[in-house]
N, C-alpha and C positions, 0 to 999 in steps of 0.2 A: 582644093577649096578648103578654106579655112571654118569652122565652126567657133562660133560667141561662145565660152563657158563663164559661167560664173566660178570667180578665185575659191580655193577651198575654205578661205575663212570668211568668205559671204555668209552673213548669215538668211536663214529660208524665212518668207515673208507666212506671219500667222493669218488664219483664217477669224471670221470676224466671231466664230465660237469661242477661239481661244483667247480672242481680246476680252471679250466678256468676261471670260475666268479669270483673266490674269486682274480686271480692273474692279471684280464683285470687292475688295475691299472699298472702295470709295464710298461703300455704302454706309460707313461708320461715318461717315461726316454729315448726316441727316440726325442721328444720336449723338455723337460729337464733337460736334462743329470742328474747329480747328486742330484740336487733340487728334479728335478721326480722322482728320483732314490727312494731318501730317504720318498717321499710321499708315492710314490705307494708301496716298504714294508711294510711301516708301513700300507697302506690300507690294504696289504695283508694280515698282519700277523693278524688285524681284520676283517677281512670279513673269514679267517681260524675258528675264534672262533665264529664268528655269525654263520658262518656254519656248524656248529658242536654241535650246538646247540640244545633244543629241539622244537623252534620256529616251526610253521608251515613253510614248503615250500615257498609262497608267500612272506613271512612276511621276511625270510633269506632271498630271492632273492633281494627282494627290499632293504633293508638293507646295503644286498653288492655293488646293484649301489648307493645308498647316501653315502656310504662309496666310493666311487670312485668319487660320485661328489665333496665331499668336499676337497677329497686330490687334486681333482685338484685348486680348490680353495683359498686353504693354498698355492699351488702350484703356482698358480698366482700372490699372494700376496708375498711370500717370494722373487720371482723371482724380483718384481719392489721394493720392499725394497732394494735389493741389487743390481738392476742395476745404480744406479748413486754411489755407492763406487767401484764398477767395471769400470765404467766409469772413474774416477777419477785417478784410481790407473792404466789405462791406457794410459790419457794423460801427468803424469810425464815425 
């Protein structure tokens, strides 16, 4: 009798905890609109593959808040990069 395996390079389906973690960046798009928008996917869409990983628990978890701190970071940064050509192109 034959046994289903999943292939070794299956990846293991996250539980709805870990989605949470991996997607707390999207929360800079309520502060950010589209700047956070675009940070916090792309946080997501790596903190999805650190999670999914074979890292220890700890090691993903932490990973995925530095991956959320940075995006907020790049997040602050792009923001005041482009607030004085927003500024500008609103006092014409």
């Amino acid at each position: 009798m034959s046994q289903a395996s999943t292939p070794a390079s299956a990846k293991p389906r996250l539980y709805v905890l870990q989605h949470v973690v991996c997607a707390w960046p999207f929360a800079f798009v309520i502060v950010g609109g589209a700047i956070g928008g675009a940070c916090g996917g792309l946080a997501w869409a790596i903190n999805i593959r650190i999670m999914s990983s074979a890292r220890a628990a700890p090691v993903r978890y932490g990973l995925c808040a530095l991956t959320g701190v940075v995006a907020a970071i790049v997040w602050f940064f792009a923001a005041m990069a482009l607030a004085p050509v927003l500024a500008s192109m609103l006092n014409r």
